[in-house]
Each structure stands twice: as structure tokens, then as C-alpha cells.
N, C-alpha and C positions, 0 to 999 in steps of 0.2 A: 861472469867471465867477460861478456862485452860491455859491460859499464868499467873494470879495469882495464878493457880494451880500450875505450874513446876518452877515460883520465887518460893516461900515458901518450897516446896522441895529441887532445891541449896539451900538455904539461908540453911536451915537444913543439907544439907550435908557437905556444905563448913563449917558450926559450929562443928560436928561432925570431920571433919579431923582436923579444930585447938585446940580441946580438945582429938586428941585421945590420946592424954601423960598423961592428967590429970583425963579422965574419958573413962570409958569403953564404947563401941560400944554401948551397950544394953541400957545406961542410956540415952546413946545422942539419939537412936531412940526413946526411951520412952518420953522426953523431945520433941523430935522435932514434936512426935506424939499427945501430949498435946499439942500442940503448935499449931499445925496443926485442930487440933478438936477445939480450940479455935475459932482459925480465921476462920472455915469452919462454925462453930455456929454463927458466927457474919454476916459473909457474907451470911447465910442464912436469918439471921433474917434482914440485911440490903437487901437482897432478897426480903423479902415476902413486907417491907416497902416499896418498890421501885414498885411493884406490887399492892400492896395495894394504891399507889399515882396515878398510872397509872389507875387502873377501879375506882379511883376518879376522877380523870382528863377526861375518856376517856366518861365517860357520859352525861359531859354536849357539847362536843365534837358533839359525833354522836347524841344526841337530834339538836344540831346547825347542823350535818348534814341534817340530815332529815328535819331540817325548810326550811334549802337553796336548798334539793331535792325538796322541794314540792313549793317551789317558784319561781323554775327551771320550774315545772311544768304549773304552773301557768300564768308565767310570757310566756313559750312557746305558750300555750291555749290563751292567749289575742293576742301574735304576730299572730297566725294561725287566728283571728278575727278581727286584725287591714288588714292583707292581705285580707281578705276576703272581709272588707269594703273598703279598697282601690281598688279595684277589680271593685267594683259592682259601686265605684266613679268615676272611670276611665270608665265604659261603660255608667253611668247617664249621664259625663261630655260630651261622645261623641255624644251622644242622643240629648242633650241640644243643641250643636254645631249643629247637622245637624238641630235642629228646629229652633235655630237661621237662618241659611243660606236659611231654609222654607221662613222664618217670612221677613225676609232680601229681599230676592227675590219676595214678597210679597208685600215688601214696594216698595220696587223700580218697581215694574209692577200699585200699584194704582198710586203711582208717577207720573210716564210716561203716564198712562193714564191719571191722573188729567191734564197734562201738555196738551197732546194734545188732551181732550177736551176743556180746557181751549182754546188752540188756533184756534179752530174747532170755539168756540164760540166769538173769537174777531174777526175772520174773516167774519163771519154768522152776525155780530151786522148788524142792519139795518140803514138806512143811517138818519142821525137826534137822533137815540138810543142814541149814545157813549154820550152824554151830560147830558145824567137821568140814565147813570148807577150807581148803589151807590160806595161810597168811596170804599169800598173791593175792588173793580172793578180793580182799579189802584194799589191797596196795591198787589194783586193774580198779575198782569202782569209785576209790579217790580221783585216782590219775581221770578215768573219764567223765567223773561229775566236773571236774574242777576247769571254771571258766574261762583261765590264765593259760591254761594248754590246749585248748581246743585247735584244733587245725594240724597240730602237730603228730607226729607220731606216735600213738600209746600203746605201747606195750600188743602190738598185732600177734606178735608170736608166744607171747604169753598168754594171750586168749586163747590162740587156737590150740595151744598145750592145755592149758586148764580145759576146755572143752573137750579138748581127744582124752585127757586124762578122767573125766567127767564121762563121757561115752562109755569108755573101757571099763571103770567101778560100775556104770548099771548096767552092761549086759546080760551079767548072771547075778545081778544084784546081790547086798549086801548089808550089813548089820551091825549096828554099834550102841554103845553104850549113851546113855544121855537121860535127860530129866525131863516131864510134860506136862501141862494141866492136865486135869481130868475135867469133863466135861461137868457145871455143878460145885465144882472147887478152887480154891483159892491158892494152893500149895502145889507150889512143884514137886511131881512123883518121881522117884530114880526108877530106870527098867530099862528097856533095852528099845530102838530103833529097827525096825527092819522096812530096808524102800527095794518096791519089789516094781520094774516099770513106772508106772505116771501115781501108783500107790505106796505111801507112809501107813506104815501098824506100828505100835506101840503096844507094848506088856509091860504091867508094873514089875517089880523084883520081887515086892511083898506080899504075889497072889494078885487075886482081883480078875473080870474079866476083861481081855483085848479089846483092839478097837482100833479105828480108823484116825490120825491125825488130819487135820487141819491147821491154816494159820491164821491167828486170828487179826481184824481186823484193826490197822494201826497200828499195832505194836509187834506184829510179827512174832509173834508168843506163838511155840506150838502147843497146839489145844489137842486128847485127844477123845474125843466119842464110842463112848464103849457099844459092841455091837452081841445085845444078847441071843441074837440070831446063829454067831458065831460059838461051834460047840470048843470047848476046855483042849478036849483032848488035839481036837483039829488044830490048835491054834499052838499048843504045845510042841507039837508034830511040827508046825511052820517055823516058830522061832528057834527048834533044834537042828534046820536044816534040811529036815527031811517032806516025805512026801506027804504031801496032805492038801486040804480044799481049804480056799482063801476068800472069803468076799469083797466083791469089786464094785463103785462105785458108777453108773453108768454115766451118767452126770457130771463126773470130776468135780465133787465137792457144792456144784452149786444149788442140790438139795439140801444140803444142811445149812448154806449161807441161806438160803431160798424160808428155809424154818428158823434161820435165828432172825431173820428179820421184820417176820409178820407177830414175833410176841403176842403177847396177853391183849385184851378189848381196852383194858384199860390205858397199856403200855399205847394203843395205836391212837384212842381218843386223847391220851395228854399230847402225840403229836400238832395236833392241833391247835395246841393255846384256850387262852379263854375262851373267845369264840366258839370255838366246838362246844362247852359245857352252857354255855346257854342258848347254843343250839339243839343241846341236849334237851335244855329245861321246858323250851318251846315245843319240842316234839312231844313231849311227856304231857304239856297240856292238849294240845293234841290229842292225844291217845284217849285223854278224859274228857275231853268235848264229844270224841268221835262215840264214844262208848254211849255218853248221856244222848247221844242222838240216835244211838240204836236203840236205844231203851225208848224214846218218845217215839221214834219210828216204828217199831213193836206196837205201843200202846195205841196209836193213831192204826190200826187194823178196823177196818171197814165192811160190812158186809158183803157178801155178795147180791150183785143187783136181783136174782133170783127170789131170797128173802126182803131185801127191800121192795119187789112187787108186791108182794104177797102182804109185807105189813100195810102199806099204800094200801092196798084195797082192805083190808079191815078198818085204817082208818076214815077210810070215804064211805063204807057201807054199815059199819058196825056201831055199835055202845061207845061210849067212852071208857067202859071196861071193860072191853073189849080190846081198844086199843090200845089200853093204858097195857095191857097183859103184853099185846102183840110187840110192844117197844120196849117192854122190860125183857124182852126175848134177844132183843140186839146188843150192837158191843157200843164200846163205851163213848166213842164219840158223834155215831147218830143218835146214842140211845139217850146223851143230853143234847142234841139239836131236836129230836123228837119228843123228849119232856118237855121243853120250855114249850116247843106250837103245841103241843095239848094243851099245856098251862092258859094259853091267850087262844084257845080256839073258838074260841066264842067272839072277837076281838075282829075288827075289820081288816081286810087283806094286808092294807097298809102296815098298820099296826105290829101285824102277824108278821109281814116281812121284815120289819126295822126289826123286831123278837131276837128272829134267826138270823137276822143279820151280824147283831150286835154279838151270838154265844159263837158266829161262825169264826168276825174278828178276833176274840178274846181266843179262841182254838187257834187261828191262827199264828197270834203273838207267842202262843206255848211253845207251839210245835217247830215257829221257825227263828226261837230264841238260839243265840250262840251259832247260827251258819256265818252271819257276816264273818265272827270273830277266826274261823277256822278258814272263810277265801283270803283274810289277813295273812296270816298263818303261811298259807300254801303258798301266799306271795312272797313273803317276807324272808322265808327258811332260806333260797336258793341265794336272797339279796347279804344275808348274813354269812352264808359260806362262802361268797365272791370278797366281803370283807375280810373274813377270814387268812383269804389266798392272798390278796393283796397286803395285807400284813407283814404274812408272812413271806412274801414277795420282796419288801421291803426291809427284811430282816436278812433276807439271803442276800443280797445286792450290795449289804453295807458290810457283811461277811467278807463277799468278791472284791471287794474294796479294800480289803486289809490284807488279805490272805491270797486274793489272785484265783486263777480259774483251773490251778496245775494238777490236782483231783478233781477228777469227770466224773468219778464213782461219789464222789463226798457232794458233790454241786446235786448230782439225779436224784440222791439221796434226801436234800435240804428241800431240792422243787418236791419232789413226792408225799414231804412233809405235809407242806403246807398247803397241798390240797388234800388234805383230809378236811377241812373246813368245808370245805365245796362238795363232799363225798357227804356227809353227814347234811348238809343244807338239803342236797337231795332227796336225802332219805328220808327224811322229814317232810318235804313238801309233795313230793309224789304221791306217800298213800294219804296226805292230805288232801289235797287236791282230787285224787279218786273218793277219796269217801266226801266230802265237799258234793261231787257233781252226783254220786248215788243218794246222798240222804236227801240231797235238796227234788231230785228229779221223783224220789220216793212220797215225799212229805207233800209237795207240790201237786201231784196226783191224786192222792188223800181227799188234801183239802177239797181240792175242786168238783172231786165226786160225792164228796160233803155239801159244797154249794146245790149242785146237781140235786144231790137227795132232800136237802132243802126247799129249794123250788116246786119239787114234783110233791112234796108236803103239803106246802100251800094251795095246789092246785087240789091237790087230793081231798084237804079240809073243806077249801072253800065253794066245790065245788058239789061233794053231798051224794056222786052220781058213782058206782059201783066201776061204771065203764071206763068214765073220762078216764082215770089213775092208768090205764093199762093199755090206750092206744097206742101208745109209743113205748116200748120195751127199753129198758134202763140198762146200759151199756159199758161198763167197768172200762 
């Protein structure tokens, strides 16, 4: 506005100096001031129009304002309620999530139990059962062998229905038709089932006497063991229903596994392998070393010192047939150490002693022929049945290698094996080894009282005198 104020003013002055020739000052101010009143009239009135366009315009403006404040407002109040349910969705969702991982650990705790009741109950089945279990039976023991479903839900309420359904059949127990080994044979028998509590009996249809089932190992075959303990009529009595006496197992079966598993000597030595039969063969000599040492230990029987007095002094006081008689009166291995010094008793001490020296060596060599061979023996048996074990050690291990550790029973079984090598090694070296340390400590004592009786020979010959022989009393 005052910059068209101060054009209009020059425009007016610069008019006024190119007219001041032809009009006076006063007319051109009064002109420029009309002039001036003019356009200030216009420009007011193009003023108030301009103003008057503005509070047109500026109302529907601020009305549009105040729609967009209060939709501002608005729209802020639903945000402060979308947060607020976002909020309250965020703590539901996390709520949810730990009920889930409740619910979850829930499932997987019936799971795992279904599971291992389930396997609780197929190990528990009774032997002849697994044939009249119903179809689920095998559908529930698929579903929980099978690798691809583990974690998942199997079949929880079909366990516990087969299990209550299971419970409720053997309260008052119950009886069915079905076919058995017989204990001995090879042919399956048709007869009849009866599971009475934790006990299976079996009756053939054909007659025969009852008996206890079992299942056998592996094949889960029911086997059943006839019990001739068990009288006709009683048993008659039992699988009609009615009242009668039942024999029971205390054991639960594991006296008859307990007797199928220690079989025949022979069935337990082929456990063993080679090794055990020439462990066998070792022991066997043995037995015949030991024997021939009892027999020379027998024969090597020595007087008592008593009589060897008494012949001593015949020989230092008597005849030569005297003495000869007094030594044919003894046993057999003074009675040739005291032949030969009669033989050379005429013969210098020396002489005399090389004599008896030489029949005492030659006794010796008899009597303690074959002991090295039998301390061999006692050593060697135990070293043969560690071979054995470790063998068979190595044969189990290569087993575990193919087939895995998933039978506990099959593994105890294989180690049990194979120390039968080790069980036989013992047995073999122990009473070798005992009779080893008797015959030698036997034979050994002999001899020596042999030397003994030798010595006191010598003096007794050489010496001629009734007395010398008897000052020191000979002492076994």
C-alpha cells in the first residue's frame, strides 16, 4: 500500500515539473490531489472488496478447519484405542502362547505316558493273550513304534480304553479257544486258554495233561509245560468254571526260563567254542598226571622212623644176615637205598655215599617226573580261558556292530557265553594247582627223609658201634 502510495506521489510531481511552464504549482497540486483522492477512493473501495472476499472465503475455511481439528481429534482418540487394544492383544496373545506350551506339555506328558503304558502293557501281555488281542492292539503298537509320528499324539484314549478294556476281561478272568506248543514238541495243540491273574494254563482238547504256559524266547510262541503235579480232575474242575485248586508260579515264570537256560553239560561246554574243548583235553591230562602221581606218591611210602631205628641198629651191630633180613622187612624205597649200602658195605665212606647217592637221584627223577608238566598246566588253564573270553568277546562286539545294543537280555546272554572259557580254565587249573602243591610238598618230604635215612646208614655201617646209630632219634 505505501509503495502505491509514494508511485502516485512521483507520478504527481514528475507531472507537476513537466507542466510548470504551462501551469502553476497550485493547479498541478490540486489536480495531482484529485487525482490522488481518486485512486485512494478506489483503492479503498477495491480495499473493503478484497476484505469483504476474504471473510467470504475465510469461513468456509475455518468451518473446514475445525471439521479437520475435530477429526484430528478423533481420529487421535481411536489411535489412543487401537494402542490400547493392541496392547491388551499383545498380552491375550502372550497368555495364549504360554497356554499353548501348558497344553503342549500336556500333550506330550499323556503321550509319553500313553506310550509307556502302552509298552508296560505289551510286555505284561500274558503268554497265549497276544492272539485275542483286538485289532487296535497292533494299529496302537504300529502308531508308537513308528519313527515319523513320535512327538505327536497316538492314539492316548485308545490306550486307555484298551487298558480299562484289558483290566475289566481279567478281573474275574477268562478263557478262550486257541492252539500251543507243548513243551518237547514241535506241533501246535488246539485246546483251550484260561489267564487267571498274572497266570496262562492251557488244556489240550485231545486229553493230555495241563499245564502252565510261557512265551518263548524270540518268537513269542506260546509254549505250554505240562504240570504233573497238577491232579486230572482239579484241572478239569478249573477249565469248566468251577471250584477247584490251581498251581501258581512264585517266580513268574523265571524258573522255567532259569531251567531252559542251563541245559545239558554238553549244550553249556559247546557254549564255549574250541577253546573250551581243549580246555577240556588239558584238564583230562591232568587228571592223568594227577592220578600217576598218586600212584608214585603211594609207592614212595617210607617207614616210620621207629622201624628205621631199630633196622640202623641191626645194621651197626648185627651179621650181614642179619641185616640183609632187617631191610627186606622195609618198604620199597629204603628197602632199595638200604640194598645197594649193603651191597658196597665193605667199600669206603666215600664210595658208600656216591652208592646212595646216585639210587637216591635216580628215586628222585621217578618220583618227581611229570610235576613240572602239571605247574604248566595250572598255569596255562586260566591263560586258555581268558583266550577263550576274549574271543568270544570279539565275536560279541562284531555282533553289537551289526545289530546294535537294543536286546539287554540277548547282549547278557552272549557275554555269559563266553565266559564259559574262563569258568572251565578254572576248573582245570585250581584242582591242578591243589594237587601240584600236595604231591610235590608229599614227594618232597619222602625224599628228604630218604636222604635222611641214607645218611644215618652210612654212619650206622661205617661206624660198627651198636650205640653211635641211636644218639639222635630219627624224626619223620
Amino acid at each position: 500500500m505505501k509503495n502505491s502510495l509514494f508511485s502516485t506521489v512521483a507520478v504527481l510531481l514528475l507531472g507537476a515539473l513537466a507542466l510548470r511552464g504551462a501551469e502553476s504549482v497550485d493547479d498541478a497540486l490540486k489536480r495531482a490531489a484529485l487525482d490522488y483522492g481518486q485512486r485512494l477512493t478506489s483503492a479503498n473501495a477495491e480495499l473493503t472488496q478484497t476484505r469483504d472476499k476474504i471473510a467470504r472465503e475465510k469461513a468456509p475455511l475455518l468451518k473446514a478447519l475445525r471439521a479437520a481439528e475435530d477429526r484430528i481429534i478423533a481420529a487421535e482418540s481411536a489411535n489412543l484405542q487401537l494402542e490400547t487394544a493392541a496392547e491388551k492383544s499383545a498380552e491375550t496373545h502372550r497368555q495364549l502362547g504360554k497356554d499353548a506350551d501348558a497344553l503342549r506339555k500336556n500333550e506330550n506328558y499323556l503321550n509319553t505316558l500313553a506310550r509307556d503304558s502302552f509298552s508296560a502293557f505289551d510286555e505284561g501281555v500274558l503268554p497265549g493273550e497276544r492272539t485275542f488281542l483286538p485289532v487296535k492292539y497292533a494299529g496302537l503298537r504300529d502308531g508308537f513304534a513308528s519313527p515319523a509320528k513320535s512327538g505327536a499324539t497316538q492314539g492316548t484314549t485308545e490306550t486307555a480304553d484298551l487298558l480299562l478294556e484289558r483290566v475289566q476281561l481279567a478281573l474275574g478272568g477268562f478263557k478262550v479257544a486257541g492252539s500251543s506248543l507243548v513243551e518237547g514238541g514241535s506241533q501246535l495243540v488246539p485246546g483251550t486258554f484260561a489267564f487267571v491273574g498274572p497266570e496262562t494254563f492251557f488244556r489240550a482238547d485231545q486229553g493230555g495233561a495241563a499245564g502252565t504256559v510261557r512265551t518263548r524266547e524270540g518268537s513269542g510262541q506260546a509254549v505250554t509245560y505240562v504240570l504233573p503235579e497238577w491232579k486230572p480232575t482239579a484241572a478239569e474242575a478249573f477249565f469248566q468254571g468251577k471250584m477247584g485248586e490251581i498251581p501258581a508260579d512264585a517266580s513268574a515264570g523265571k524258573a522255567l526260563r532259569l531251567k531252559e537256560t542251563k541245559g545239558t553239560l554238553l549244550q553249556h561246554i559247546n557254549k564255549g567254542g574250541v577253546v573250551s574243548y581243549a580246555i577240556i583235553c588239558v584238564g583230562l591230562v591232568s587228571l592223568l598226571l594227577i592220578l600217576q602221581k598218586l600212584r608214585d606218591a603211594a609207592q614212595l611210602a617210607v617207614d616210620a622212623p621207629a622201624t628205621m631205628q631199630r633196622c640202623l641198629e641191626t645194621i651197626a651191630s648185627g651179621t650181614t644176615a642179619e641185616a640183609a633180613k632187617a631191610v627186606a622187612a622195609l618198604k620199597l624205597p629204603a628197602r632199595e637205598v638200604y640194598t645197594t649200602g649193603l651191597r658196597y658195605l665193605d667199600e669206603s665212606r666215600e664210595i658208600l655215599e656216591e652208592r646212595l647217592t646216585a639210587v637216591l637221584l635216580r628215586q628222585r627223577l621217578h618220583y618227581e617226573r611229570w610235576l613240572p608238566l602239571l605247574a604248566v598246566i595250572a598255569t596255562a588253564a586260566p591263560l586258555m580261558g581268558l583266550l577263550g573270553t576274549v574271543t568270544g568277546m570279539v565275536r560279541t562286539f562284531s555282533l553289537i556292530t551289526v545289530f546294535g545294543t537294543g536286546n539287554a537280555g540277548k547282549l547278557a546272554s552272549g557275554i555269559s557265553e563266553v565266559l564259559v572259557a574262563t569258568e572251565l580254565g578254572l576248573l582245570v587249573a585250581i584242582p591242578t594247582l591243589v594237587a601240584h602243591g600236595f604231591l610235590s610238598q608229599r614227594i618232597q618230604k619222602s625224599l628228604s627223609l630218604l636222604e635222611r635215612y641214607a645218611l644215618e646208614f652210612v654212619t650206622a655201617a661205617q661206624s660198627g658201634k651198636p650205640g653211635e646209630a641211636a644218639k639222635e632219634p630219627i624224626v619223620a
